[in-house]
C-alpha positions as CSV (number, residue, x, y, z in Angstrom):
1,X,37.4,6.3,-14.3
2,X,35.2,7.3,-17.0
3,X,32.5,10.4,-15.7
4,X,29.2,10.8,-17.9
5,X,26.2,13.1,-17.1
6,X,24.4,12.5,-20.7
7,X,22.5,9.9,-21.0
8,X,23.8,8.9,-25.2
9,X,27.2,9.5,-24.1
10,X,27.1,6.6,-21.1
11,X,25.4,4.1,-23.7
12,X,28.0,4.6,-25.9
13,X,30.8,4.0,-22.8
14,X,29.1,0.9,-21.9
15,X,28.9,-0.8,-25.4
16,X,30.8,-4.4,-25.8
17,X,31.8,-4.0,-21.3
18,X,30.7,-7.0,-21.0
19,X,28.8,-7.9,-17.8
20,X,27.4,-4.4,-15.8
21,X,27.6,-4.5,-12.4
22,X,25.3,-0.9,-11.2
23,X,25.5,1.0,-7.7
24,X,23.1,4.1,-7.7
25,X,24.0,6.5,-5.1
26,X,23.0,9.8,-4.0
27,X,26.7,10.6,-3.3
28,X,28.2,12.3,-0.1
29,X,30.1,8.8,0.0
30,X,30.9,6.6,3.0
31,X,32.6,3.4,3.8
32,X,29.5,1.8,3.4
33,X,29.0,2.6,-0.3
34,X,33.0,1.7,-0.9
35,X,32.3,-1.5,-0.1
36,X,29.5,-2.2,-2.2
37,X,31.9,-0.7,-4.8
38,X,34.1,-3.5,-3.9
39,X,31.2,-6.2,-4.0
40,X,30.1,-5.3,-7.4
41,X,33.7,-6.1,-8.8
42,X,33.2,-9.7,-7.9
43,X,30.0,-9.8,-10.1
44,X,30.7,-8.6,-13.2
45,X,33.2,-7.2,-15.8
46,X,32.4,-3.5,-15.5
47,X,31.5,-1.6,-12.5
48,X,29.0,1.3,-13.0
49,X,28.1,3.9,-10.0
50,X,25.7,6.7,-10.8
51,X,25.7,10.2,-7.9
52,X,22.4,11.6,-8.2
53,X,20.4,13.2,-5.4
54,X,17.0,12.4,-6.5
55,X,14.2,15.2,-5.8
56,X,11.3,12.9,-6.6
57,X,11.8,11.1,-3.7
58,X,12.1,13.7,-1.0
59,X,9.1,15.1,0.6
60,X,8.2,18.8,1.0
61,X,9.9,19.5,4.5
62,X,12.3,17.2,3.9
63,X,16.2,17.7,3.5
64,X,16.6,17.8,-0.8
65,X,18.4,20.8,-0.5
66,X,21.0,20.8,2.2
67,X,21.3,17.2,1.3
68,X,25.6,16.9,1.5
69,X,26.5,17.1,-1.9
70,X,30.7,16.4,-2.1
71,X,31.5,15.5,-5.9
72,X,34.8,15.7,-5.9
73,X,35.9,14.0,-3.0
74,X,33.5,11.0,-4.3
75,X,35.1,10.8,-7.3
76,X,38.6,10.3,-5.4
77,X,36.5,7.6,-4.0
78,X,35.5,5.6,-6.4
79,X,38.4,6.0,-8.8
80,X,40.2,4.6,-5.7
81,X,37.6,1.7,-5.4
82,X,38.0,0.7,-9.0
83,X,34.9,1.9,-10.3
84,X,35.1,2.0,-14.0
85,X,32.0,4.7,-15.2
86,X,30.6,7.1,-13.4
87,X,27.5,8.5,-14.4
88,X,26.7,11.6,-12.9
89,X,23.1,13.4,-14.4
90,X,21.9,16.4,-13.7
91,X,18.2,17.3,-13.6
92,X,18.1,18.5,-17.3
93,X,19.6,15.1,-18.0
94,X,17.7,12.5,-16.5
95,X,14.2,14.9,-16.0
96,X,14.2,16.9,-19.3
97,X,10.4,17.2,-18.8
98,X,8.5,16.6,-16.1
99,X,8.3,12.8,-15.0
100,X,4.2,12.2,-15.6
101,X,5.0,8.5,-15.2
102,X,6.2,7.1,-12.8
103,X,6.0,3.4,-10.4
104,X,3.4,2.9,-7.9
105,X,4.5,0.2,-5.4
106,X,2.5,-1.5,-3.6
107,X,0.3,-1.4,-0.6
108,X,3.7,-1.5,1.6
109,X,4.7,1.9,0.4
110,X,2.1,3.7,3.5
111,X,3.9,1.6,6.0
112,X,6.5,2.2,8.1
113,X,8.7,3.9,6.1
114,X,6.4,5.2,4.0
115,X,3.7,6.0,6.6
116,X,6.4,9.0,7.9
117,X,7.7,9.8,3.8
118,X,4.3,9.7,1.8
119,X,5.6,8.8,-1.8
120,X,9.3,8.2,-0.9
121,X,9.2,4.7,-2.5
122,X,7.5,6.0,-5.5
123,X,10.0,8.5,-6.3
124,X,13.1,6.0,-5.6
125,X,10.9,3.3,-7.9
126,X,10.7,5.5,-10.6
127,X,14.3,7.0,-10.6
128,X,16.1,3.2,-10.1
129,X,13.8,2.2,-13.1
130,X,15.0,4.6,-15.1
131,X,18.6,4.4,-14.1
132,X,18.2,0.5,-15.2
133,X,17.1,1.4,-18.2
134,X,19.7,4.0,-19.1
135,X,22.8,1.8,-17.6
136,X,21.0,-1.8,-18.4
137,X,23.2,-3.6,-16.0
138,X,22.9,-7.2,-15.1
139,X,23.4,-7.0,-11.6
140,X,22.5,-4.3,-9.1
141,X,23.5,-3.6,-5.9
142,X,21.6,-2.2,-3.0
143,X,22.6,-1.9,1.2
144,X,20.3,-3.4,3.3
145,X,20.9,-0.9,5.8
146,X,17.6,0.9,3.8
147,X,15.7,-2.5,3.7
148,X,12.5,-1.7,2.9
149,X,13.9,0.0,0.1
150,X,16.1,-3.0,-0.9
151,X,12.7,-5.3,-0.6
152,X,10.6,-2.6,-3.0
153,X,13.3,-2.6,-5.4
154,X,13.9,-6.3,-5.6
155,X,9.9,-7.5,-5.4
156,X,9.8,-4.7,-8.6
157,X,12.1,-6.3,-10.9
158,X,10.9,-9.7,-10.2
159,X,7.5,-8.2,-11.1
160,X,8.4,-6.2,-13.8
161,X,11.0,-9.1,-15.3
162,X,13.4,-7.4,-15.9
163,X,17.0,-9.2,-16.3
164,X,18.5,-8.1,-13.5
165,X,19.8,-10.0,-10.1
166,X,19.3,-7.5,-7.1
167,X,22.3,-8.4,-4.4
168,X,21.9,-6.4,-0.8
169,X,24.8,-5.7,0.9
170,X,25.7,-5.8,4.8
171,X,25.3,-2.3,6.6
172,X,28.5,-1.3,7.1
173,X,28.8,0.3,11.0
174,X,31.2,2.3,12.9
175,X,33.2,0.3,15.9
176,X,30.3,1.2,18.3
177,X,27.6,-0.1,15.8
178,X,25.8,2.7,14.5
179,X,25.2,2.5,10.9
180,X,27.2,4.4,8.6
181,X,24.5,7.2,6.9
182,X,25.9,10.3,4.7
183,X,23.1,11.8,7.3
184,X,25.2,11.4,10.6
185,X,26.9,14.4,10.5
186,X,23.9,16.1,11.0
187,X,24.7,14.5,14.4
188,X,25.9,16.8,17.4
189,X,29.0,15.2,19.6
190,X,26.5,14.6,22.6
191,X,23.6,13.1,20.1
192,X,27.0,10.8,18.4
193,X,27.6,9.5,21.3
194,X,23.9,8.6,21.9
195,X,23.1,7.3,18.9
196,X,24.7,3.5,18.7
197,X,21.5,2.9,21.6
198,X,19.4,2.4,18.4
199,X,21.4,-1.0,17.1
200,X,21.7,-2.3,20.5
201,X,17.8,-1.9,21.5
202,X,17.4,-4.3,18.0
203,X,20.0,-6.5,18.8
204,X,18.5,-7.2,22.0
205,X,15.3,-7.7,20.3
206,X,17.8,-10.1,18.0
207,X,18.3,-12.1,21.1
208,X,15.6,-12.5,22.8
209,X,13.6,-13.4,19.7
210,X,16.3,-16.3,19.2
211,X,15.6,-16.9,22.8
212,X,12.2,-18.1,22.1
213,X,10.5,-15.1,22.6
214,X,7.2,-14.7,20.9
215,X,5.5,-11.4,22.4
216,X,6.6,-9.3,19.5
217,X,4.4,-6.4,20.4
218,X,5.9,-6.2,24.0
219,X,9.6,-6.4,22.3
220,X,8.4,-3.8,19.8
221,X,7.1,-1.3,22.7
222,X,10.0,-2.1,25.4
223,X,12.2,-0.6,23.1
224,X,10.7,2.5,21.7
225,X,10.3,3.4,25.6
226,X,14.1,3.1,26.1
227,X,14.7,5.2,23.1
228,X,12.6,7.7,23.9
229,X,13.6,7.7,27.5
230,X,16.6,8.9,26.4
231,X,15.6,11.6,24.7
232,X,14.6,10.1,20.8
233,X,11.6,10.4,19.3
234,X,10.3,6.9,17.8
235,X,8.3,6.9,14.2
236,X,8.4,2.7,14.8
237,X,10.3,-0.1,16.1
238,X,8.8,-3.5,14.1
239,X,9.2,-6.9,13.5
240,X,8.4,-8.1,10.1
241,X,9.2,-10.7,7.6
242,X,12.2,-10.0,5.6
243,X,10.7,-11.2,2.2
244,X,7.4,-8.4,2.3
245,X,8.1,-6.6,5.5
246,X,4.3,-7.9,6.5
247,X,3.7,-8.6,10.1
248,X,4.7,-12.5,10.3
249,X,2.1,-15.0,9.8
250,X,4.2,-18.3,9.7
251,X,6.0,-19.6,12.3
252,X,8.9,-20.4,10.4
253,X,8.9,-17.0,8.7
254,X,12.4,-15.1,8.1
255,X,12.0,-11.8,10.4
256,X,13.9,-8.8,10.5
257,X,13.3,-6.0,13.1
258,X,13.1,-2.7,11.6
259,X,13.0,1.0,13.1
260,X,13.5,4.2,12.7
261,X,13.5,7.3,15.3
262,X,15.0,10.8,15.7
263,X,17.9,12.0,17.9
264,X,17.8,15.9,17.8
265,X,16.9,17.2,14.4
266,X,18.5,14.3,12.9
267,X,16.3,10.6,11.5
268,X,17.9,7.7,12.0
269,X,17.0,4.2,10.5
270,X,18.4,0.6,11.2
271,X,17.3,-2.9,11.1
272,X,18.9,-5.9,12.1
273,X,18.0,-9.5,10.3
274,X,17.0,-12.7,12.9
């Protein structure tokens, strides 16, 4: 596996590859990220992963600097996953002055999500668009275990037509369910044990919306009270439609029930598609 942190030197490793197949990351590696390593192979010719913990899209009492950061160990990992480049920027590299512009998404950047990180989806707009622009892949690959993420960044290339096919890939979850997150080992052993609550709540919401239910406010509520009657603390607990994350206005709509609360010092997100 080829490692590049300058931005000339990776152009010139990715001349005549062929097709590009691109997995940004922010590193501190899981299974989950291995296997969109092993996705990307089936798309392309070359398969190109980029570490990069990106400050822009941190907030000010946010986690940027104790952010795991375990290089080596995720270079064992995708040299072992077949990864072909690895392009690995530091701040000089990829912010060599200050980044004055930068993507404003739309309206559903202040929701949920966004309501709790104010200008998160900004700063991940700007830094994939500029990792597309350095690696030019045709295909990139996103989990959808960060959907409204995966929805920004696939309504912004369609908008910006750019030549690139978004694929989102299955959250990958421990045997209990909880979604694999570089941030649960900021878990405790009692809060570990605690956390797979928050994908059976939305499974259940799964259910009974398959069920016929319609009362999606009453879902919504029923299980923020169970989390936090077990000692979370609940940003939100939605249904929306998958395409825009809006609240759903057809009846036939695609839905996906999002959420994100906090066990302990430690925010957990989730969603599971209906």
């Amino acid at each position: 596996m080829q490692i590049h942190s300058s931005i000339p030197d990776l152009r010139a490793a990715l001349r005549n590859r062929g097709r590009i197949v691109f997995v940004p990351t922010m590193g501190n590696l899981h299974a989950g990220h291995i296997a969109l390593m092993t996705q990307a192979r089936a798309h392309g010719d070359t398969v190109v992963a980029s570490i990069f913990v990106n400050r822009l899209q941190f907030g000010p009492n946010e986690d940027f600097d104790k952010y795991p950061r375990t290089f080596a160990a995720d270079c064992e990992k995708l040299a072992a996953a077949g990864v072909d480049v690895l392009f690995a920027p530091t701040e000089a590299d990829l912010y060599p002055e200050p980044q004055a512009y930068q993507v404003e998404p739309p309206a559903i950047k202040d929701q949920l999500e966004g309501a709790f990180r104010p200008g998160h989806f900004g700063g991940v707009a700007t830094v994939v668009l500029k990792l597309f622009n350095i690696v030019q892949p045709q295909v990139a690959l996103f989990g959808k275990k960060d959907y409204q993420q995966l929805m920004v960044l696939r309504n912004m290339t369609r908008q910006l037509a750019l030549p690139i096919e978004i694929v989102g890939g299955d959250t990958v979850r421990a045997d209990d369910g909880l979604a694999l997150s570089s941030r649960n080992g900021y878990l405790s052993a009692a809060e570990r044990a605690e956390a797979p609550r928050l994908y059976r709540v939305l499974s259940r919401i799964r259910d009974a919306v398959r069920a016929g239910e319609r009362d999606f406010a009453k879902l919504e509520r029923e299980a923020a009270a169970e989390l936090d009657g077990h000692g979370w603390k609940t940003d939100y607990v939605a249904l929306r439609q998958q395409a825009d994350l809006q609240v759903p206005q057809a009846a036939n709509a695609q839905l996906v029930v999002v959420a994100a609360s906090r066990l302990g010092a430690t925010r957990l997100i989730d969603n599971v598609e209906i």
